[in-house]
VEXDREN-2710 file (C-alpha; in Angstrom, 1 decimal):
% VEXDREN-2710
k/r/px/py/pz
1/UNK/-7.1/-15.5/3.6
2/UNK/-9.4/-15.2/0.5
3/UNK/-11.6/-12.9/2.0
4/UNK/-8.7/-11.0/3.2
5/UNK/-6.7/-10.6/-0.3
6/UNK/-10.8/-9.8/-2.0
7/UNK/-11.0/-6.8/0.6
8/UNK/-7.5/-5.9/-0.5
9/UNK/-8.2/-6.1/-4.1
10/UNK/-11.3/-3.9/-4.0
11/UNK/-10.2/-1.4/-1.6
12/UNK/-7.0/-0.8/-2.3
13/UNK/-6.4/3.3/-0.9
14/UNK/-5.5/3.0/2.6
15/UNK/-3.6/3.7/5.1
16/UNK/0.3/2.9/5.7
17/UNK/1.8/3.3/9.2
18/UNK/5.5/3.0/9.8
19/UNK/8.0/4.3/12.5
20/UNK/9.9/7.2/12.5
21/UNK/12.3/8.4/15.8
22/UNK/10.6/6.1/17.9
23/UNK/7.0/7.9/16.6
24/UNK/4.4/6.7/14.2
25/UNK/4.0/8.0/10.7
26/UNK/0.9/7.0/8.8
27/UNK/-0.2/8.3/5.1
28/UNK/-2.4/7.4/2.2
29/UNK/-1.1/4.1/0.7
30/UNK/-2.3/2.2/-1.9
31/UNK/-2.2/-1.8/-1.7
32/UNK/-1.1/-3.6/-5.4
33/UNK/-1.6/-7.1/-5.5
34/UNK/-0.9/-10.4/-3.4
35/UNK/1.2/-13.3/-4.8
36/UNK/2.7/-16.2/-3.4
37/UNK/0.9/-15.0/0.2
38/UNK/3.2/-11.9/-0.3
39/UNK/1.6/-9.0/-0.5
40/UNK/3.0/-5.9/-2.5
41/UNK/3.3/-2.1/-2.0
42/UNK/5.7/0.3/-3.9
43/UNK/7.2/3.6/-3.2
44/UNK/10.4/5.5/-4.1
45/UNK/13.7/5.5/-2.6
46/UNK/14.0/9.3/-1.9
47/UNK/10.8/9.2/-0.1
48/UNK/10.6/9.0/4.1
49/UNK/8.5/6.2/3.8
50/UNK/11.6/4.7/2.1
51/UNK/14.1/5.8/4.7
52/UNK/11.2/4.5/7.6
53/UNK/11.1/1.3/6.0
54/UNK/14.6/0.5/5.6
55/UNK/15.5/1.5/9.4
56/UNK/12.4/-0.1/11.2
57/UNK/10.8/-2.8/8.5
58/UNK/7.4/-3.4/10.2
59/UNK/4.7/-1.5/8.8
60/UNK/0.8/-2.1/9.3
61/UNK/-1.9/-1.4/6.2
62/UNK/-5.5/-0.7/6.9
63/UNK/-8.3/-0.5/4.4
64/UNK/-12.2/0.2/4.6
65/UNK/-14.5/-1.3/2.1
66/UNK/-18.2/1.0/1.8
67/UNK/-19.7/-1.5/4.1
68/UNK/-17.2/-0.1/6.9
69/UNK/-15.8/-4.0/6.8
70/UNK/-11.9/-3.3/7.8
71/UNK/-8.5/-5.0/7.0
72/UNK/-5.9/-4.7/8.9
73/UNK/-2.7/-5.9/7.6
74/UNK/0.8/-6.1/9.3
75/UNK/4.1/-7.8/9.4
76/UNK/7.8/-7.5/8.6
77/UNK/8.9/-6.0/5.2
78/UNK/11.2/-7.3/2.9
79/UNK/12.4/-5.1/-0.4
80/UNK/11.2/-6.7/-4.4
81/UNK/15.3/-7.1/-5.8
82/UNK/13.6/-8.7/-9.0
83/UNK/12.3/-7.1/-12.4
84/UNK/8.7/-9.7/-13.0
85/UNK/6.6/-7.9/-10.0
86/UNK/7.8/-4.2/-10.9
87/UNK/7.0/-4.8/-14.7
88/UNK/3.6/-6.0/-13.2
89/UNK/3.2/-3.0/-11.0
90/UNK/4.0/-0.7/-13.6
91/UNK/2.0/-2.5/-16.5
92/UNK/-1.1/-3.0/-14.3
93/UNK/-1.3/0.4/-12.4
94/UNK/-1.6/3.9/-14.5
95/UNK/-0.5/6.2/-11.6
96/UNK/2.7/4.5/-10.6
97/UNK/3.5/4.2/-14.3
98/UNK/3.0/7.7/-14.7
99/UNK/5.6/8.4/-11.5
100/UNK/8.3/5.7/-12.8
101/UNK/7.5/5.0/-16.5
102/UNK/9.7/1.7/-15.9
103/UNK/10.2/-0.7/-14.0
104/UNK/13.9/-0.2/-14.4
105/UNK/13.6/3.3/-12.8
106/UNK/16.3/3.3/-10.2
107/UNK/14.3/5.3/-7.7
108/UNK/11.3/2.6/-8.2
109/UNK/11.4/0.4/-5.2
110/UNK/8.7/-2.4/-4.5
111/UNK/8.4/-4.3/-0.9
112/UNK/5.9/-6.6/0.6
113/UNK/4.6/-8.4/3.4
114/UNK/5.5/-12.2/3.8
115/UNK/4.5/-13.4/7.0
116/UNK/2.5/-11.7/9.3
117/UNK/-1.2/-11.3/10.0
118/UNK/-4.3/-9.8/8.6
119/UNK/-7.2/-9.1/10.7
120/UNK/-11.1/-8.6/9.4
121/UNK/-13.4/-6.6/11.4
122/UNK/-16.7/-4.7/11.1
123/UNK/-19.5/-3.5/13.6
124/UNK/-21.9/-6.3/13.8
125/UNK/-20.7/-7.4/17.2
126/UNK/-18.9/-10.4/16.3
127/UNK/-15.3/-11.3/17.2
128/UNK/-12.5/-10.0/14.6
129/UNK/-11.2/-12.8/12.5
130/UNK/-7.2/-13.3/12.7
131/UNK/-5.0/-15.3/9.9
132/UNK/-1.3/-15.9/10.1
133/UNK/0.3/-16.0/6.5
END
């Protein structure tokens, strides 16, 4: 899973799918961090995404480092109820803190990924490499 969460890390813009009416919605998505093999995303409450999330929680992340080596990332989410991760976010990340200036923003709303799977693949022929978490 290293070489999963250092992908992650460097190429953090990506993709987010969710499901919306039975129909996929995907948009730009940016990965924050992975602790405690749970890995962290944030958004707003008034937002679709939000609404998507809440109604179907399984989403799937995909990422492309410049050497076209790709993570896919998927699983069940589960919503952050605590302050420590969304004063990380928010001290570690300039854009969200200019969108929600605190992590005690009420519209602020961090989730992650606890157990699911992450899958590494490129185009050199060889077999994708699958990890359970």
């Amino acid at each position: 899973m290293q070489e999963v969460i250092k992908i992650l890390a460097e190429n953090k813009v990506g993709v987010l799918s969710t499901v919306d009416e039975g129909k996929p919605r995907v948009r730009p998505f940016e990965f924050q961090f992975e602790h405690d093999d749970k890995y962290y995303f944030c958004t707003a409450n008034t937002k679709d995404v939000y609404k998507q999330l809440v109604a179907m929680p399984f989403v799937e992340f995909t990422t492309t480092s410049k050497d076209y080596v790709t993570v896919r990332l998927r699983g069940e989410v589960k919503f952050y109820e605590g302050k420590v991760i969304k004063e990380r976010i928010i001290n570690n990340n300039d854009l969200v803190r200019s969108i929600y200036q605190s992590a005690d923003n009420p519209v602020f709303e961090v989730f992650y990924i606890e157990h699911g799977e992450a899958i590494i693949f490129d185009f050199s022929g060889q077999p994708p490499h699958c990890f359970s978490f």
